[in-house]
LUMMI-688668 format. One record per residue (C-alpha): residue number from 0; x, y, z. Coordinates in pm, whole numbers, plus 50000, padded with zeros to 5 digits. Last residue first. Layout:
! residues N
+-------+-------+-------+-------+
! tivex !     X !     Y !     Z !
+-------+-------+-------+-------+
!   NUM !     X !     Y !     Z !
...
+-------+-------+-------+-------+
//
This chain:
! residues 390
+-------+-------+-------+-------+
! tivex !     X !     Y !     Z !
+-------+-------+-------+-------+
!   389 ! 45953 ! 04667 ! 53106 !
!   388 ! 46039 ! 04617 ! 53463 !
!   387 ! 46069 ! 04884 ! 53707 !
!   386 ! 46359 ! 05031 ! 53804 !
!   385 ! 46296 ! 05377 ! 53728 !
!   384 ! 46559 ! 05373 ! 53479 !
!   383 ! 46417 ! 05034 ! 53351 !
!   382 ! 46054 ! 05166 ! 53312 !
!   381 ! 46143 ! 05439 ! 53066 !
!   380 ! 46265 ! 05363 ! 52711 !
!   379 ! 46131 ! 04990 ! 52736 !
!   378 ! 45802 ! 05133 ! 52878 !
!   377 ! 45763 ! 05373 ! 52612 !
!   376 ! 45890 ! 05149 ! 52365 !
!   375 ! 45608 ! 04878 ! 52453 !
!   374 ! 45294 ! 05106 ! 52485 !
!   373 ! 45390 ! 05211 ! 52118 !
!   372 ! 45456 ! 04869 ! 51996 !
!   371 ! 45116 ! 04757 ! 52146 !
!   370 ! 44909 ! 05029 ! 51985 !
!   369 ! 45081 ! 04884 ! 51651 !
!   368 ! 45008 ! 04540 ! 51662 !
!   367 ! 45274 ! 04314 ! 51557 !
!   366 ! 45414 ! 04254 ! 51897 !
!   365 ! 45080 ! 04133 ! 52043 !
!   364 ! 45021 ! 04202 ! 52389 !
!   363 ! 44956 ! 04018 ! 52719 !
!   362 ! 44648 ! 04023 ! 52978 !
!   361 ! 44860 ! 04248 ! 53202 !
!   360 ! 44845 ! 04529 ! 52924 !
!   359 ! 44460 ! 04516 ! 53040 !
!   358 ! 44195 ! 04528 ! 52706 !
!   357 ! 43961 ! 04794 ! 52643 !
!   356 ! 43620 ! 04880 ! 52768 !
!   355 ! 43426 ! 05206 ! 52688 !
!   354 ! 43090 ! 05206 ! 52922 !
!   353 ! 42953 ! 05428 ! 52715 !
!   352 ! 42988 ! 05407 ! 52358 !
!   351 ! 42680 ! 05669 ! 52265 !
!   350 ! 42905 ! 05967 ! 52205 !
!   349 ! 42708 ! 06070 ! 52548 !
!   348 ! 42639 ! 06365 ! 52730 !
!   347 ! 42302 ! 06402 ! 52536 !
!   346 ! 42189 ! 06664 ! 52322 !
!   345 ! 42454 ! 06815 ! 52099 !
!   344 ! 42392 ! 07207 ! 51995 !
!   343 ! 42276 ! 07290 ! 51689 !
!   342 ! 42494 ! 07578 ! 51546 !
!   341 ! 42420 ! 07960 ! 51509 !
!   340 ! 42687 ! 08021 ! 51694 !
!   339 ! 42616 ! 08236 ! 52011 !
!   338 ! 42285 ! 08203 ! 51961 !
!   337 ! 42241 ! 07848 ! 51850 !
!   336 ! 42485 ! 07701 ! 52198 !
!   335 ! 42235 ! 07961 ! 52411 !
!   334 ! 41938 ! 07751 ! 52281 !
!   333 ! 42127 ! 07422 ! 52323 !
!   332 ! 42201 ! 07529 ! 52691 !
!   331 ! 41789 ! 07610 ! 52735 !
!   330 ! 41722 ! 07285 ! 52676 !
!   329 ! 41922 ! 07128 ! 52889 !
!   328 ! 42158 ! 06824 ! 52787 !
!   327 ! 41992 ! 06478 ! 52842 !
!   326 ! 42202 ! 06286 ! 53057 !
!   325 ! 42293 ! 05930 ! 52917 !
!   324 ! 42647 ! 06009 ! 53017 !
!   323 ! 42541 ! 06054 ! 53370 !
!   322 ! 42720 ! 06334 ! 53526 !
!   321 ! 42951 ! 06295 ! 53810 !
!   320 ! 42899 ! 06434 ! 54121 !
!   319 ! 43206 ! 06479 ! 54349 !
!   318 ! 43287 ! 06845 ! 54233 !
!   317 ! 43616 ! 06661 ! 54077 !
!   316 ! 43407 ! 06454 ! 53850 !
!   315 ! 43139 ! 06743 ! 53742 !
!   314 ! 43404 ! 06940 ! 53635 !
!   313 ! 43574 ! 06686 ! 53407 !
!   312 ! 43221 ! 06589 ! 53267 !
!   311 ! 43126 ! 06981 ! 53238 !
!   310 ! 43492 ! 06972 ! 53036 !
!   309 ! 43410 ! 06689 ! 52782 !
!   308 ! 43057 ! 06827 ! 52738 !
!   307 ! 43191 ! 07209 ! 52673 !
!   306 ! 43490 ! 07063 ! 52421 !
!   305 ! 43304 ! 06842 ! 52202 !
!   304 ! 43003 ! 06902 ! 51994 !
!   303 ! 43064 ! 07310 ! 52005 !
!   302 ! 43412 ! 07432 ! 52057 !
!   301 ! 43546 ! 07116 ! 51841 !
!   300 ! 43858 ! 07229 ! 51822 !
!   299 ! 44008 ! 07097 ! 52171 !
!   298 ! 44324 ! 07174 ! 52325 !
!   297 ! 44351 ! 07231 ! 52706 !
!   296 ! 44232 ! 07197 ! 52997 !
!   295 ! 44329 ! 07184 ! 53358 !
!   294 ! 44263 ! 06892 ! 53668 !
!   293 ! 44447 ! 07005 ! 53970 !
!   292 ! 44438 ! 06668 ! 54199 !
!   291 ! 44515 ! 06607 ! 54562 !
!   290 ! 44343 ! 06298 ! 54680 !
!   289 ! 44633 ! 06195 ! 54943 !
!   288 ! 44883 ! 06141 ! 54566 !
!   287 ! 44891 ! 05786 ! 54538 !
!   286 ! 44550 ! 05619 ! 54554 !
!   285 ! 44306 ! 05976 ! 54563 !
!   284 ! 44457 ! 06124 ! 54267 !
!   283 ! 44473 ! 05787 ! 54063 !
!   282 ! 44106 ! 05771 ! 54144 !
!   281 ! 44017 ! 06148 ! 54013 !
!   280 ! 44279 ! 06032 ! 53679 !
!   279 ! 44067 ! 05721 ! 53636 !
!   278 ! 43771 ! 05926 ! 53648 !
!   277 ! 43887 ! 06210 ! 53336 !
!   276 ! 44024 ! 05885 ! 53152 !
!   275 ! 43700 ! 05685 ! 53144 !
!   274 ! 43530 ! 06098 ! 53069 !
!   273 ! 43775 ! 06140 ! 52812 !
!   272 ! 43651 ! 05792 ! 52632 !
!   271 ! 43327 ! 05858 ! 52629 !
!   270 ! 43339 ! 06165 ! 52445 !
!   269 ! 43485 ! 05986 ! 52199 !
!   268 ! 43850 ! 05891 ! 52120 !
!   267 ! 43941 ! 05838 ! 51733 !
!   266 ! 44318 ! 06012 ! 51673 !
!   265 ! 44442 ! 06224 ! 51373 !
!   264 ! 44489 ! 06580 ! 51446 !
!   263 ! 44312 ! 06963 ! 51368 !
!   262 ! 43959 ! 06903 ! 51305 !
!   261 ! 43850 ! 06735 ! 51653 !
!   260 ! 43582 ! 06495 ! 51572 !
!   259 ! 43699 ! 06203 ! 51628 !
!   258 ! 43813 ! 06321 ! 51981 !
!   257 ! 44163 ! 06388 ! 52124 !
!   256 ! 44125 ! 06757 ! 52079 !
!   255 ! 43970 ! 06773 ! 52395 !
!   254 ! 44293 ! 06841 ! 52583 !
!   253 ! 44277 ! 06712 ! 52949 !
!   252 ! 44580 ! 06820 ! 53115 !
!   251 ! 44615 ! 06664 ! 53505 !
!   250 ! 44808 ! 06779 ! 53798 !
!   249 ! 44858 ! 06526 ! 54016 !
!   248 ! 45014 ! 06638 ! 54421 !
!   247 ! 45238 ! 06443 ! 54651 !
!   246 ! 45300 ! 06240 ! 54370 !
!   245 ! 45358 ! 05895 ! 54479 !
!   244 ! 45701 ! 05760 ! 54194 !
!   243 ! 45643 ! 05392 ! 54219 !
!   242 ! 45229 ! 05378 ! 54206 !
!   241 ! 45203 ! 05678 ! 53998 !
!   240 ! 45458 ! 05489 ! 53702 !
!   239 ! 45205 ! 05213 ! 53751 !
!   238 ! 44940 ! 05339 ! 53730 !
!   237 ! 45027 ! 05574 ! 53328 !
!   236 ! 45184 ! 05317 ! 53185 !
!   235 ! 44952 ! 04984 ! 53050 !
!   234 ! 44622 ! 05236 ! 53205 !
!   233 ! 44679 ! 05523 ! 52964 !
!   232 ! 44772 ! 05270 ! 52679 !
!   231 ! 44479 ! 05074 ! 52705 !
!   230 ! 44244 ! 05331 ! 52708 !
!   229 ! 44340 ! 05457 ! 52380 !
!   228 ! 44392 ! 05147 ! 52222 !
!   227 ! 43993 ! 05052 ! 52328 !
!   226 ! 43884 ! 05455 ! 52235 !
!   225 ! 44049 ! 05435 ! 51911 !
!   224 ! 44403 ! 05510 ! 51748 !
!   223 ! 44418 ! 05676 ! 51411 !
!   222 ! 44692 ! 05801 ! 51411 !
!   221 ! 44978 ! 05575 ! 51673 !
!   220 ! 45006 ! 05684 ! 51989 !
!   219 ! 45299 ! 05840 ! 52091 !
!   218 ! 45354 ! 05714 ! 52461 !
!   217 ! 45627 ! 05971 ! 52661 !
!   216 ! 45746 ! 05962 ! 52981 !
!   215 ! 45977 ! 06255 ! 53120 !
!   214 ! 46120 ! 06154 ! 53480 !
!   213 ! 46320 ! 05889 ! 53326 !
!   212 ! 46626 ! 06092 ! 53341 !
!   211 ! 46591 ! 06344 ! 53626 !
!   210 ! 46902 ! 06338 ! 53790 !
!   209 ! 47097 ! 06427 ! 53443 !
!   208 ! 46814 ! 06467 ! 53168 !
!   207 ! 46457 ! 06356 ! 53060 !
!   206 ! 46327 ! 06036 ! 52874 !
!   205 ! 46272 ! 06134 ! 52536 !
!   204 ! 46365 ! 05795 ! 52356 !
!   203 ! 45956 ! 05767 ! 52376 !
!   202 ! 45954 ! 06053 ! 52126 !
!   201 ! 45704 ! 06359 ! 52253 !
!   200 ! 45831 ! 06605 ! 51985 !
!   199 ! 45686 ! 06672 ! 51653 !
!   198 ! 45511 ! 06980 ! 51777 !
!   197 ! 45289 ! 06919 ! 51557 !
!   196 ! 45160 ! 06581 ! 51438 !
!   195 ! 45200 ! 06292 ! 51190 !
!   194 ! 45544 ! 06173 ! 51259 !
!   193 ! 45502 ! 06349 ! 51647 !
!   192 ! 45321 ! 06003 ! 51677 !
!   191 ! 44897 ! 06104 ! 51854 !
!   190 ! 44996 ! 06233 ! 52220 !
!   189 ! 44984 ! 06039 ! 52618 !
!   188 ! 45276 ! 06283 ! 52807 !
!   187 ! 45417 ! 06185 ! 53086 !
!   186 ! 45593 ! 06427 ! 53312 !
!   185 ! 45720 ! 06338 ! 53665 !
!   184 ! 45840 ! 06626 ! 53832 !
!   183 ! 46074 ! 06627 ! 54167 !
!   182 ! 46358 ! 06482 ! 53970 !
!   181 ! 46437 ! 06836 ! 53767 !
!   180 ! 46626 ! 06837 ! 53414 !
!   179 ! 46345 ! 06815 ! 53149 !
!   178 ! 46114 ! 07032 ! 53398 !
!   177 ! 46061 ! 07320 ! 53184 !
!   176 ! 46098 ! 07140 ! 52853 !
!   175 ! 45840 ! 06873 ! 52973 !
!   174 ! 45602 ! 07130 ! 53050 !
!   173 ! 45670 ! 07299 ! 52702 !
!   172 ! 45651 ! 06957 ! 52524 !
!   171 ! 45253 ! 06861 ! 52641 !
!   170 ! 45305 ! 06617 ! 52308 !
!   169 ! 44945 ! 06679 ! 52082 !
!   168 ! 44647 ! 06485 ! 52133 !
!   167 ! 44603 ! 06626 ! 52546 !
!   166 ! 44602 ! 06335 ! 52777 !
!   165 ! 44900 ! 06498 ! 52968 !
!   164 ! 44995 ! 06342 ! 53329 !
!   163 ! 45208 ! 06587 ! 53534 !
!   162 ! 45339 ! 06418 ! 53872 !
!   161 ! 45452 ! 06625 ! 54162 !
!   160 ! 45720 ! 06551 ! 54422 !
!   159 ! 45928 ! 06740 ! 54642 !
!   158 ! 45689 ! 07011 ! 54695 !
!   157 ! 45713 ! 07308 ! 54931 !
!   156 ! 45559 ! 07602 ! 54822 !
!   155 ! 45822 ! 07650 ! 54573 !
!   154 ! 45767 ! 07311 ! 54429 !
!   153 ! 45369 ! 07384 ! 54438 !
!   152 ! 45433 ! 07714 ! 54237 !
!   151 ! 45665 ! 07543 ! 53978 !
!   150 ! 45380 ! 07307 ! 53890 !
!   149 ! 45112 ! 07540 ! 53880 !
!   148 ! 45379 ! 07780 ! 53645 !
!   147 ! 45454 ! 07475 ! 53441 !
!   146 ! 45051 ! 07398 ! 53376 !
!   145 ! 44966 ! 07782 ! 53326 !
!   144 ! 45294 ! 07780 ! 53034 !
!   143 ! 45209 ! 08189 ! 52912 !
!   142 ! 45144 ! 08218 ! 52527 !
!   141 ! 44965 ! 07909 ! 52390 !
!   140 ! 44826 ! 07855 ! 52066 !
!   139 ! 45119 ! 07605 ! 51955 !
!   138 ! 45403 ! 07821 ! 52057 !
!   137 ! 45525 ! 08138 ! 52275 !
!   136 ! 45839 ! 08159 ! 52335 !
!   135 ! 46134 ! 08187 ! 52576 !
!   134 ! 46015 ! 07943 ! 52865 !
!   133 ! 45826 ! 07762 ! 52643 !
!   132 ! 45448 ! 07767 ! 52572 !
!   131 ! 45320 ! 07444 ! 52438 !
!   130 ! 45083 ! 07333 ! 52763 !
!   129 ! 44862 ! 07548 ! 52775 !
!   128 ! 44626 ! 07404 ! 52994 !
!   127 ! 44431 ! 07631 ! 53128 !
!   126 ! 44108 ! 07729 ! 53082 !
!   125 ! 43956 ! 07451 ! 53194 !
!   124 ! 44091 ! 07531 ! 53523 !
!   123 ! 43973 ! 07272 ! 53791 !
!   122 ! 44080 ! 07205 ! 54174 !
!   121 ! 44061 ! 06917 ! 54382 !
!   120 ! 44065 ! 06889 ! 54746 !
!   119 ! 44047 ! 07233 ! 54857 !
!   118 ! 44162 ! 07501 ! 55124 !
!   117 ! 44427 ! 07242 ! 55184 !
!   116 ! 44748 ! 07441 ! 55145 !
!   115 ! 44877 ! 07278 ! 54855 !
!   114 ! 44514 ! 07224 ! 54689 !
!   113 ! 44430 ! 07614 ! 54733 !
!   112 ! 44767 ! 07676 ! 54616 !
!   111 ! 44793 ! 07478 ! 54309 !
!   110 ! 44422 ! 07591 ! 54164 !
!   109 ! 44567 ! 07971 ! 54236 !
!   108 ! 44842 ! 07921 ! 54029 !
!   107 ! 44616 ! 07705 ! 53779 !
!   106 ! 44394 ! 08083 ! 53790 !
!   105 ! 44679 ! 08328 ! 53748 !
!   104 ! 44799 ! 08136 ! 53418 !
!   103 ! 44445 ! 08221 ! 53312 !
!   102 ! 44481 ! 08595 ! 53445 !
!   101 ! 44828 ! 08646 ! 53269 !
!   100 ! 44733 ! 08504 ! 52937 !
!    99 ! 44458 ! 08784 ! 52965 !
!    98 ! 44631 ! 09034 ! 53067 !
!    97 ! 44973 ! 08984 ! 52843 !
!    96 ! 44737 ! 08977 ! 52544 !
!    95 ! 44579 ! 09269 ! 52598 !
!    94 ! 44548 ! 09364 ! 52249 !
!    93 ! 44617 ! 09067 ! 52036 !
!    92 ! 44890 ! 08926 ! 51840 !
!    91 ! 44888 ! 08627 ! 51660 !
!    90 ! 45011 ! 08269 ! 51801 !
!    89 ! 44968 ! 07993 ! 51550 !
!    88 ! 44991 ! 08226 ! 51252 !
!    87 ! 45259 ! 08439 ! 51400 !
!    86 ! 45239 ! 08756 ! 51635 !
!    85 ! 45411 ! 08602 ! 51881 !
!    84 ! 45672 ! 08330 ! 51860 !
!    83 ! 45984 ! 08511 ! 52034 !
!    82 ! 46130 ! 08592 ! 51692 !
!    81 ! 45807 ! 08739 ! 51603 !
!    80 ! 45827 ! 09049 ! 51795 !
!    79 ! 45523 ! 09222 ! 51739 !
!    78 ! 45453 ! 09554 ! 51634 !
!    77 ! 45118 ! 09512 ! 51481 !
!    76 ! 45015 ! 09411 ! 51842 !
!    75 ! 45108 ! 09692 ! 51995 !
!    74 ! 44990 ! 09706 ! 52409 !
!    73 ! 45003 ! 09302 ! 52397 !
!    72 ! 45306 ! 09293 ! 52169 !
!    71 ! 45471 ! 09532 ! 52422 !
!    70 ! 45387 ! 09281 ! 52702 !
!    69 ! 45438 ! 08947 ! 52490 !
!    68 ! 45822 ! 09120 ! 52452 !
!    67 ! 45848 ! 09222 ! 52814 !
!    66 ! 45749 ! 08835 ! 52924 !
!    65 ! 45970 ! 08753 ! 52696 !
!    64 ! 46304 ! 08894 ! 52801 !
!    63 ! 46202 ! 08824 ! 53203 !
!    62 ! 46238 ! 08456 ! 53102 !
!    61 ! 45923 ! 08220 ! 53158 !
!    60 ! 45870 ! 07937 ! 53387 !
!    59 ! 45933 ! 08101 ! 53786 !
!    58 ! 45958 ! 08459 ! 53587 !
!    57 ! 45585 ! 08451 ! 53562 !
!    56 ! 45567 ! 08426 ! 53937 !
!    55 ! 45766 ! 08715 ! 53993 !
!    54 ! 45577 ! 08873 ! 53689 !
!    53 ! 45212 ! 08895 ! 53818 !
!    52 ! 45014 ! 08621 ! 53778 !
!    51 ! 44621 ! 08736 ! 53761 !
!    50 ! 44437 ! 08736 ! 54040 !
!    49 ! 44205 ! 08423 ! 54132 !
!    48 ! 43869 ! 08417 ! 54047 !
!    47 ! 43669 ! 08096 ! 54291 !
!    46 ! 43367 ! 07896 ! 54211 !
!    45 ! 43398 ! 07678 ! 54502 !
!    44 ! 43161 ! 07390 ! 54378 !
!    43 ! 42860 ! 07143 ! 54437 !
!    42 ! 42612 ! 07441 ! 54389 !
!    41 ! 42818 ! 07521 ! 54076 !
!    40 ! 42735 ! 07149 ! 53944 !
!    39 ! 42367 ! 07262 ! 53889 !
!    38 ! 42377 ! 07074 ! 53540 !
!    37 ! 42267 ! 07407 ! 53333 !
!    36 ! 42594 ! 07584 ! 53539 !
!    35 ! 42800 ! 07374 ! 53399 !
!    34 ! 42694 ! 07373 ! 53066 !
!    33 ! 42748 ! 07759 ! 53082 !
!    32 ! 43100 ! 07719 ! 53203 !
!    31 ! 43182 ! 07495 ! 52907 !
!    30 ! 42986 ! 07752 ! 52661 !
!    29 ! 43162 ! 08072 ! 52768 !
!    28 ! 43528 ! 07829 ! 52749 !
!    27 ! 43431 ! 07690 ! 52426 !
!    26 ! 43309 ! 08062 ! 52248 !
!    25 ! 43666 ! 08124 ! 52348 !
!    24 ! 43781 ! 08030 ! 51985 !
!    23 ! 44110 ! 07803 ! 51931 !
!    22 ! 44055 ! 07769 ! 51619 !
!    21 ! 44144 ! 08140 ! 51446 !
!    20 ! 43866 ! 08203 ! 51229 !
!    19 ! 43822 ! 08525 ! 51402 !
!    18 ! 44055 ! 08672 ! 51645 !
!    17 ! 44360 ! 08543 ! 51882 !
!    16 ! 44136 ! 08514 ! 52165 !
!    15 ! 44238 ! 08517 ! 52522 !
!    14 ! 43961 ! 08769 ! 52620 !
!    13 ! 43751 ! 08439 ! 52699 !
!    12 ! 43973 ! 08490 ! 53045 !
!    11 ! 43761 ! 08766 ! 53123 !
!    10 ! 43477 ! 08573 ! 53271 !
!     9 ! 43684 ! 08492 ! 53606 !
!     8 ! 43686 ! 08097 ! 53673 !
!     7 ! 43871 ! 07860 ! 53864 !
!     6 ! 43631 ! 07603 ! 53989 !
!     5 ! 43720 ! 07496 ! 54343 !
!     4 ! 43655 ! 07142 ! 54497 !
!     3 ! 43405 ! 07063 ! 54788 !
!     2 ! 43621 ! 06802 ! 55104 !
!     1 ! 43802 ! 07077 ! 55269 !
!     0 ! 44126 ! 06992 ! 55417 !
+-------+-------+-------+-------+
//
């Protein structure tokens, strides 16, 4: 197995842009992979364009019905079929639509099979991530389901058990929809309380269905929530559910839109934060799942402050050199960042909290606090039918 990790990357997937003022602008993705670059990490890096995924594979998540409607939507955009979720606020229209959503889905297909078969270690699409899209619908920004497609790609290539662990602010409910019924995934979801944030899914109570009840783990966090609460939730559920069920593969969604900054949901993170998370997730890899780890993106608002250092950090984790969070960002970045946007670009790698610590679920909790209660339902609602204790 090689020890370098891939980037997945083809330029044209900043053609997934629903238009102007919508927030999810591609400006993040051109900026991310320019970041990277100004840190040297693609000497440390496969940088690899895979094809886009062409409708067999599609059809492994999505329904044949709806991959025809986001095609004709694609080549009429004016003409789109709303009842399947395109051409709404959320998820407008665009010309070449299909294409594009195609070629980023193409690229965490192409992360799972270079870490299935070995020709790397780890593999990044900060692209991806879309984690709303359902198997009939597009939803929350998101058209084709890249992180349910990776996952049903590895289980056709031979998989009998993969774990899915969303940091993302908002429930990852279209990968827990596609795999609400099947053993062989392990979904948990880490999201700011569906009371106070769309999709309004992500429950604890939601624990999957038939065979695979307790396979979907949810922690809804509660607004407002910090980088100490934060923390402590991933670690008080997220190790221990890896320890019992050993993934044979992680695949990891690291939404940005966690941060205090982020203009569409509630929570506190910083910067520093997602990069605690972003290593713990590279160690979790290597304890339970033989170091195989398919780290994607995913939300994040702040295409400027946040989403392009958050990412290069992700990056710069699974290419095996990390970047220091006191870095100073490159000149010559922040000069790009005021082209492109006219905006002054951050200048350290930092939110200035580095090391985060938080407190160990092992050290107790406090019943009336509510980061606790959260942690608690989750593993109340799930532990038991995994036969661990609550």
């Amino acid at each position: 197995m090689s020890g370098r990790a891939q980037l997945m990357w083809d330029e044209a997937v900043t053609g997934y842009d629903f238009g102007r003022d919508h927030p999810m602008d591609p400006v993040r993705l051109g900026l991310t992979r320019s970041l990277v670059d100004a840190f040297g990490l693609d000497k440390d890096l496969d940088v690899v364009a895979a094809q886009p995924a062409g409708e067999s594979t599609l059809r492994l998540v999505h329904r044949q019905d709806y991959i025809e409607a986001v095609k004709a939507a694609s080549a009429e955009p004016r003409a789109a079929d709303q009842s399947y979720g395109i051409g709404t606020v959320d998820d407008p229209a665009f010309a070449g639509m299909h294409g594009a959503s195609a070629l980023i889905a193409g690229q965490s297909v192409g992360a799972a099979e270079a870490v299935w078969r070995g020709s790397a270690l780890h593999a990044v699409n900060f692209a991806g991530g879309l984690h709303h899209a359902m198997p009939g619908g597009a939803s929350g920004f998101c058209v084709y389901n890249d992180a349910s497609l990776a996952i049903a790609r590895l289980l056709e290539l031979g998989a009998e058990r993969v774990a899915y662990v969303d940091v993302d602010v908002h429930h990852g409910d279209g990968v827990q929809a596609a795999f609400w019924e099947d053993p062989r995934v392990l979904t948990i979801s880490l999201h700011e309380h569906p009371r106070t944030l769309f999709p309004q899914t992500g429950w604890p109570e939601e624990t999957g269905a038939g065979r695979a009840e307790g396979s979907a783990v949810n922690v809804a966090l509660p607004a407002g929530t910090g980088d100490a609460g934060w923390l402590r939730a991933f670690h008080a559920v997220v190790p221990e559910l890896l320890a019992d069920f050993r993934p044979q593969v992680l695949v990891t969604q690291h939404g940005a839109d966690t941060h205090f900054e982020d203009p569409l949901a509630h929570l506190a993170v910083s910067l520093d934060a997602q990069r605690a998370v972003q290593v713990a997730c590279h160690e979790l890899a290597h304890a339970y799942a033989d170091g195989r780890w398919i780290a994607l993106g995913g939300g994040g608002y702040a295409v400027v402050e946040v989403v392009p250092r958050s990412w290069t950090h992700l990056v710069a984790i699974a290419a095996g050199r990390p970047v220091d969070p006191e870095a100073v960002i490159p000149e010559a970045w922040r000069q790009e960042v005021y082209a492109r946007t006219r905006q002054s670009g951050p200048r350290r790698m930092t939110d200035g909290r580095w090391p985060v610590t938080w407190e160990a679920w092992e050290t107790g909790y406090d019943p009336a606090d509510r980061l606790d209660q959260a942690v608690l339902a989750t593993r109340k609602a799930v532990f038991p039918l995994r036969g661990l204790l609550a």
